[in-house]
N, C-alpha and C positions, 0 to 999 in steps of 0.2 A: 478168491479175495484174500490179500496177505495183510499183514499187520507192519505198518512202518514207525518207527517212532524217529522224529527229526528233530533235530538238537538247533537251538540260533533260527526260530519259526517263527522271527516277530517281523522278521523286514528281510528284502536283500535275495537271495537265493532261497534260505529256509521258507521265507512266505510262500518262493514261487513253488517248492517244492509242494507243501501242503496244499498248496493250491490244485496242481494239476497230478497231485495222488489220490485226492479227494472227490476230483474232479474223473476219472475214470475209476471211482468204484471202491478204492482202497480202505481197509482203516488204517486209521494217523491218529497216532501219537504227537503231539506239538509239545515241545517243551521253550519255553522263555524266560529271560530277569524278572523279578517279581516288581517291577518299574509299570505294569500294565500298558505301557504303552504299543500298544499293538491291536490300532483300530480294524487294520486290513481283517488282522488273523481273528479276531473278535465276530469281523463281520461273516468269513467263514466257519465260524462255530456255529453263530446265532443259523442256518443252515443248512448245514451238512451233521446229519444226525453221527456217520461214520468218522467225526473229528472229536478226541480228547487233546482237551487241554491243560497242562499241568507246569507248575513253575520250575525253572533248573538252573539255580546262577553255578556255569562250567568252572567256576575258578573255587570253587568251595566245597571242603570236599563233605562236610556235614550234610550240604545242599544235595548230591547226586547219592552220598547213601538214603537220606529221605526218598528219593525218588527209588532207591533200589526196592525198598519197603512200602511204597505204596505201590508198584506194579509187580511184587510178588505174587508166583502163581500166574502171571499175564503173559501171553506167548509172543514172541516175538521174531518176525520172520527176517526182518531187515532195520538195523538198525544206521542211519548217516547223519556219521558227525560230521557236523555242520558248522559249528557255531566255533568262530575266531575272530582273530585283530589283526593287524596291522603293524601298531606300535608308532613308536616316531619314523618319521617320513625322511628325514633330513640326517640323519648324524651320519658322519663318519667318521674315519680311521682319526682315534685324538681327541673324537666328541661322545663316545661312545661310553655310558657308564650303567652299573652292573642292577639297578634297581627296575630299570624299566626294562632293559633284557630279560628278567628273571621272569617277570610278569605277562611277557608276550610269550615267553617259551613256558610259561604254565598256563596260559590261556590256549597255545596252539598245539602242545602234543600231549604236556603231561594230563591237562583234564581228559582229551577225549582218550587216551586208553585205560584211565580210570574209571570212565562212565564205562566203557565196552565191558574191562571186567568185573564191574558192578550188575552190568547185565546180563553178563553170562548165563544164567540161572535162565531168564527170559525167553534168553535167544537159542538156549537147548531145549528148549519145550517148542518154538516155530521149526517150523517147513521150510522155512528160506534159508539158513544159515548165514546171511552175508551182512559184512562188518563193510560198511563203507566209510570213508574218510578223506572231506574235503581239504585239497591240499594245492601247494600252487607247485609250476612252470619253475616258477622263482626256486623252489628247493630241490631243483636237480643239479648236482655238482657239474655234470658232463656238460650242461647246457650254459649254463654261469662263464660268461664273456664279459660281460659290463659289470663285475665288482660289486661293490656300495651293499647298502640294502641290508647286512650284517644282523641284525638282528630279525626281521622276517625270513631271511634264507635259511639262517639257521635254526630256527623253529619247528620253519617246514620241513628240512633236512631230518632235522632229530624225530620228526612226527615218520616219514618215510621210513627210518632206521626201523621206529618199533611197530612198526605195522608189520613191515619184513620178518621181524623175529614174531609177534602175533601169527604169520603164514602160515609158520614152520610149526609151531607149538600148538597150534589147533587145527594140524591138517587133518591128523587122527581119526576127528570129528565132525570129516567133510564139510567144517565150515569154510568160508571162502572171506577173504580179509585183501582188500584191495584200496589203493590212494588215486582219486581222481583230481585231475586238471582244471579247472571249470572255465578257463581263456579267461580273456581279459573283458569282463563286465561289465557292463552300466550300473554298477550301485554303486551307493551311498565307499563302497572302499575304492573300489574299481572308479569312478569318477566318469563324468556326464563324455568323456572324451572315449572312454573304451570301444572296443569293435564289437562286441556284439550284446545282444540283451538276455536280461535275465533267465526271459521264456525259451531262448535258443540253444541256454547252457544246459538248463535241467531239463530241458526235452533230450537235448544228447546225453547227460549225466544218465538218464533216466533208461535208455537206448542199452547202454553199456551196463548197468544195474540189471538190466533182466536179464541179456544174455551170459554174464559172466558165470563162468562154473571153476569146479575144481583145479581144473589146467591152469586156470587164470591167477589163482589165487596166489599174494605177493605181488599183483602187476601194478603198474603207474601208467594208468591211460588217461588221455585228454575227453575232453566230453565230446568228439565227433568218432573215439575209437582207436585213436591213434597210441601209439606207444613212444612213453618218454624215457629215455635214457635216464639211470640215475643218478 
């Protein structure tokens, strides 16, 4: 039994995560906004003895040192950051201005390798070592045909950058630090049109999370295994 703690556990991917880690035996860490809105993940507390829940708003950094202090001492085998935005849908080349960039690119890279080396401490006391980090499609340079999108690609992009340099600097320490793909979704971001659902992503996320070892570590795989150019 290993200890996961999952960032963005209120809706969307994170629920389903908690859900089917909980669900085959794990303990789970859930962390979410302190908005309490999160009947789903509530109803899996009320439950599952092996689920803590604890608040974490990813954009604050007072917020994720709290959380470093209260899960001091608490071992951690696998930690996946989860929890991101979107941003505006619509702008492009000309519409594009620097406040809500700033905010999607602190919501999508710089919080989570902030949370990871807040937890560092955590995750050198677990078994598992491995830093996971959800990430899109969308932030592979090589793949980028269709343009637009400017301020999610480069998010993603810049979150890919420092997980790479995360690879290199804690290979040392056989941890393993890798950015997954999760396709294109039916949730609330992903929208009722996407090709596949939530349970199909994290069941493949979830595929690729146990097997991945040190060879792997630095990769950008999709949730069925596959390898994304970056």
């Amino acid at each position: 039994m290993a200890t996961f703690l999952v960032t963005g556990a209120s809706r969307g991917l994170g629920l389903e995560f908690v859900r089917q880690l909980v669900g085959r035996g794990e303990n789970v860490i859930a962390t979410c906004r302190g908005d309490r809105s999160m009947s789903e993940l509530d109803g899996l507390y009320d439950t599952h003895e092996n689920l803590q829940v604890m608040e974490l708003e990813v954009a604050d950094d007072k917020s994720i040192a709290t959380l470093g202090r209260q899960l001091e001492g608490q071992a951690i085998d696998v930690l996946i950051n989860n929890a991101g935005m979107y941003g505006p849908r619509s702008l492009s080349i000309g519409d594009l201005e620097g406040d809500g960039w700033a905010e999607v690119m602190r919501g999508n890279c710089i919080a989570p390798i902030l949370i990871a080396q807040t937890l560092l401490p955590n995750l050198r006391e677990g078994a598992g070592k491995k830093l996971v980090f959800i990430t899109s499609k969308m932030g592979s340079i090589a793949d980028n045909r269709g343009g637009g999108s400017y301020v999610y690609r480069s998010s993603k992009s810049a979150l890919n950058a420092a997980v790479k340099s995360l690879s290199v600097d804690l290979a040392g320490e056989d941890f393993v630090s890798v950015v997954l793909h999760p396709g294109w979704v039916q949730t609330d971001m992903g929208g009722p049109n996407a090709l596949i659902d939530a349970e199909t992503s994290v069941s493949g996320m979830l595929r690729v999370i146990d097997r991945v070892g040190q060879p792997d570590s630095g990769g950008f795989f999709a949730y069925d295994g596959a390898v994304i150019p970056w």
